[in-house]
N, C-alpha and C positions, 0 to 999 in steps of 0.2 A: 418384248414380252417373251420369257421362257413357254416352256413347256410344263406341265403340272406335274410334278411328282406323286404327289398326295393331297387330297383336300379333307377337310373335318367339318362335317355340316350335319347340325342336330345330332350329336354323338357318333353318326356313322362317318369311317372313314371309305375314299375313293380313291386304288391305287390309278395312277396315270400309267399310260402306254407302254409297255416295256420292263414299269415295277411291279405289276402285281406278282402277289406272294411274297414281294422283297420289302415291301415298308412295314413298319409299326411304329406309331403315335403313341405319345403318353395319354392316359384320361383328363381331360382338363378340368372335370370335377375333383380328380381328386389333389390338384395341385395346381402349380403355376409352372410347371415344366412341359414343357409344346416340345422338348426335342423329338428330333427322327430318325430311329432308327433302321438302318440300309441295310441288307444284308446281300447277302452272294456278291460282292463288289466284282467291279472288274474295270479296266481302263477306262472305257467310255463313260463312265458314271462321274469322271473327275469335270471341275468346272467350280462353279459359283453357283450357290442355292440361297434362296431367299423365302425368309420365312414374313406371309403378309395376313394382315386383319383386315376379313369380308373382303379378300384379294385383290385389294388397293392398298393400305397404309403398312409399309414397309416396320417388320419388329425388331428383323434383324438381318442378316449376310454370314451365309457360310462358304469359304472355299475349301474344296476338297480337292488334296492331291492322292492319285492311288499309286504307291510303290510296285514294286517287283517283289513278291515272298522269296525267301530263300530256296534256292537251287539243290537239293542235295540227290545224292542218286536214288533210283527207284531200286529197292531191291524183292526181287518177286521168285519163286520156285514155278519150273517148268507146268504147266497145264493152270495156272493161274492168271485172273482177269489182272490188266491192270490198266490204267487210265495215266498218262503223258500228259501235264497238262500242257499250253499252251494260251495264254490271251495276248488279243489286238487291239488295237485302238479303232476302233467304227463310226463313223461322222453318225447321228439321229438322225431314224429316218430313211438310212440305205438299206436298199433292197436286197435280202438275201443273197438270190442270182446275179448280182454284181460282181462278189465276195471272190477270189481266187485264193487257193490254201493248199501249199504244197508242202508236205512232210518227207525228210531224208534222214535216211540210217547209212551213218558211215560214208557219208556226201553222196546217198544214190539216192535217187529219189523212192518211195515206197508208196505213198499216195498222191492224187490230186485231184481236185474238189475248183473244176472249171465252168462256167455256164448253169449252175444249178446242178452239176451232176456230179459223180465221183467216181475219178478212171480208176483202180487197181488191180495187179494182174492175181492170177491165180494165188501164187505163193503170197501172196500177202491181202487173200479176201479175209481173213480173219481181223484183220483191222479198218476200223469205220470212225465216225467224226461225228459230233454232238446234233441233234437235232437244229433245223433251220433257226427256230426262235434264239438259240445258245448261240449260234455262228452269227444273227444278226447283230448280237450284244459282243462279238469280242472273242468268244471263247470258241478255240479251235483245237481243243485237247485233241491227242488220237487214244481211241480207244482197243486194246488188244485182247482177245480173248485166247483162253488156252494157249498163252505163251510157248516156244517151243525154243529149243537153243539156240537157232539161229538168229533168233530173235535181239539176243544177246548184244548191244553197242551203243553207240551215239545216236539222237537224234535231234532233231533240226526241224523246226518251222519256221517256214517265211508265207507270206500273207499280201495282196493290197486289196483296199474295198474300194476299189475304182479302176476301171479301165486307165485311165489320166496317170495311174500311178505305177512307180516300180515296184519290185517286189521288198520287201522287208522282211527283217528279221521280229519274230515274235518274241514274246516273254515268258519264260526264261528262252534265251538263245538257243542252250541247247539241253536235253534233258539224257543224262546218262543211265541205261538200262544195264543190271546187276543181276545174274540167274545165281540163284542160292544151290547149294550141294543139300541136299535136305539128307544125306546122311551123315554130314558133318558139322561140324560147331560151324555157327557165322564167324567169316575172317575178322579178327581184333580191326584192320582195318577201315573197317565198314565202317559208317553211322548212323544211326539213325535216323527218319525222317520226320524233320522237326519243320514247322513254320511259325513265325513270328509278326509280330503288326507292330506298328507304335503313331502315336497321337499324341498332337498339342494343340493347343489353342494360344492367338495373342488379341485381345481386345481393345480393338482402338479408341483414343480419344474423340472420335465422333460421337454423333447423336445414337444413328443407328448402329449398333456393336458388329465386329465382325470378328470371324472365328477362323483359325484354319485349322481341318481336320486333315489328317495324314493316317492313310486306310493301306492294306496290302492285298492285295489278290488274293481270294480264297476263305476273306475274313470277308467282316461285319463292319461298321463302323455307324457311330451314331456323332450326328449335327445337331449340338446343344443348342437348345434356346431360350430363352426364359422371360416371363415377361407377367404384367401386375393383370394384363386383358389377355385373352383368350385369342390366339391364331388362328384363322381355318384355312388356310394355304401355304403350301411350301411347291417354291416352281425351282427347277434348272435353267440358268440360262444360259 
C-alpha cells in the first residue's frame, strides 16, 4: 500500500504528507473527471499513482516519469537576486539532516549543506539553499543575492541522501551564470530563458486503464482519470 497523495471525502479534499499546496482535484459534482492535478513537480514525485473508490477498488494506474527541464544559462545584472536551480531524487520519508549538497563554481566548491547545517565561507555568505521541507523533496537550488562579478561562471551540484551513498550529480548538471552589461544591448548570443514540459498517455487493454504522464521539473502535470463512480483516493506507491 502507497502512501496518500490526496483523498476526497464529503467534498473536502486531504493533501497527504509532502503534497500539501501541490494537489488539486476536479469536483466530482460537477463531472466524471477525478483527475489530479500535481504541481511544483520534482524528481521524487515520479512512480505509479493509483486512483481508488472508498480506498479499496482500484479505477485506474498512473505512472509518472519527471524529466529534466531545459538547461539554458541564467542571465542576471550585477546587485540582482537569482536562484540556480537544482533537483535530486529523495527516497519518502528521509530525513532532512541525512541530505549532503555540495555546490561548485568553476569546479571549487562554494557551499556545503552537511549534518543539517551549511558550511560557507565569507566571500560567499550571500549564497544559501531552499528551506529544510524543499531539500527534503529534492530541490537543492542555490540561491544568490546581490549578485557581484565574480560571481560570474559554471556551477555544479552533486547531492546524496544517505550516508550509504556517493555523491551525484543533480539536475541540471550544471547551470551557467551570465552577468549582463546593463549599459549595453544583450549579446545576439545569448538566449532566452525558456522551459518546456511534454505529456502522453497510452491506455492499456486491461480492465483497470493505465496512463503514463511525463512531467518536467518546474512544471505542473496533471494524472487523468475518469470514471462513471466517483473516486475518493489517489495514493503513490
Amino acid at each position: 500500500m502507497g502512501k496518500h497523495v490526496a483523498v476526497l471525502r464529503e467534498g473536502h479534499i486531504t493533501a497527504g504528507q509532502g503534497y500539501e499546496d501541490r494537489v488539486f482535484l476536479e469536483d466530482p459534482t460537477a463531472s466524471d473527471d477525478f483527475s489530479l492535478v500535481l504541481r511544483d513537480v520534482v524528481f521524487s514525485d515520479g512512480g505509479i499513482y493509483e486512483c481508488l473508490w472508498r480506498g479499496q477498488k482500484p479505477v485506474c494506474s498512473v505512472f509518472v516519469d519527471v524529466l529534466e527541464s531545459l538547461n539554458f544559462p541564467v542571465l542576471a545584472a550585477v546587485g540582482e537576486d537569482v536562484t540556480l536551480h537544482c533537483f535530486g531524487n529523495v527516497p519518502s520519508n528521509n530525513p532532512w539532516e541525512d541530505i549532503d549538497i555540495h555546490w561548485l563554481k568553476d569546479e571549487r566548491e562554494v557551499l556545503r549543506f552537511t549534518s543539517g547545517k551549511i558550511d560557507v565561507n565569507v566571500d560567499n555568505s550571500h549564497m544559501s539553499l531552499p528551506v529544510r521541507e524543499e531539500m527534503s523533496r529534492g530541490i537543492f537550488s542555490l540561491n544568490i543575492r546581490s549578485i557581484r562579478a565574480q560571481d560570474q561562471g559554471v556551477y555544479q551540484c552533486r547531492y546524496k541522501s544517505t550516508d550509504h551513498e556517493d555523491l551525484q550529480n543533480g539536475l541540471p548538471e550544471t547551470r551557467k551564470l551570465i552577468l549582463l552589461d546593463v549599459s549595453s544591448d544583450v549579446p545576439s548570443t545569448s538566449e532566452s530563458i525558456l522551459s518546456t514540459s511534454s505529456g502522453s498517455y497510452t491506455q492499456t487493454s486491461t480492465s483497470v486503464p493505465t496512463w503514463t504522464s511525463v512531467a518536467s521539473t518546474e512544471w505542473s502535470t496533471e494524472i487523468s482519470t475518469s470514471a462513471q463512480t466517483s473516486a475518493d483516493t489517489v495514493e503513490g506507491i
